[in-house]
N, C-alpha and C positions, 0 to 999 in steps of 0.2 A: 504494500500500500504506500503512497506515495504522500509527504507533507503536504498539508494545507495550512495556511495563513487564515484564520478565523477570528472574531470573538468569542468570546465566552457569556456564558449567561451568570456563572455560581462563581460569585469571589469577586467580584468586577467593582468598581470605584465608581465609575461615569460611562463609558460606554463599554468598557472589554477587552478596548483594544491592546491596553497594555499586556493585560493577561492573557488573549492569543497570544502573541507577541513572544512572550517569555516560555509557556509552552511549545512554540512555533522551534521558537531555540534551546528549551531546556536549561531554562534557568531560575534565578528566583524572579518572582513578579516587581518583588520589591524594588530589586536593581533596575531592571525597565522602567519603572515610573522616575524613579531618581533620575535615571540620565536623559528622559524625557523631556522632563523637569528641567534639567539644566538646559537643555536644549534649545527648550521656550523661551527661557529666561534671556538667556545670551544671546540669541542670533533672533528668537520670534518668528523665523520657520518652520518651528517644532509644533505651535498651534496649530496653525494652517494644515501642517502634515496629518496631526493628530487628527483633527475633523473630518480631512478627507479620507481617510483611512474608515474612520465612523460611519462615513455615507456608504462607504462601499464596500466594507470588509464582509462578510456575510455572517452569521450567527452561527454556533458550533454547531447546534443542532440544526442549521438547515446542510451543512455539511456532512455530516454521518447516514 
């Protein structure tokens, strides 16, 4: 079976994507939103990124 990039529905903050995300890579979720975070903070292409990722990532369960 081959990786999907998802959201998550159980554990999720705001929209999930961090927590696809860090499933997607097998790590903790926690470190994803941190570097997310910094990401926004400093350059402000990380919201932008974050939202569109939200419009368009799909939901775990429409994935399985």
């Amino acid at each position: 079976m081959s990786k999907r990039l998802y959201k998550i529905e159980q554990g999720r903050i705001l929209f999930g994507v961090c927590g696809g995300l860090a499933e997607y890579l097998n790590v903790d979720p926690s470190i994803v939103r941190i570097l997310w975070a910094v990401l926004g903070l400093c350059y402000g292409t990380g919201i932008l990124l974050y939202l569109v990722c939200a419009i368009i990532l799909p939901n775990k369960s429409q994935v399985e």
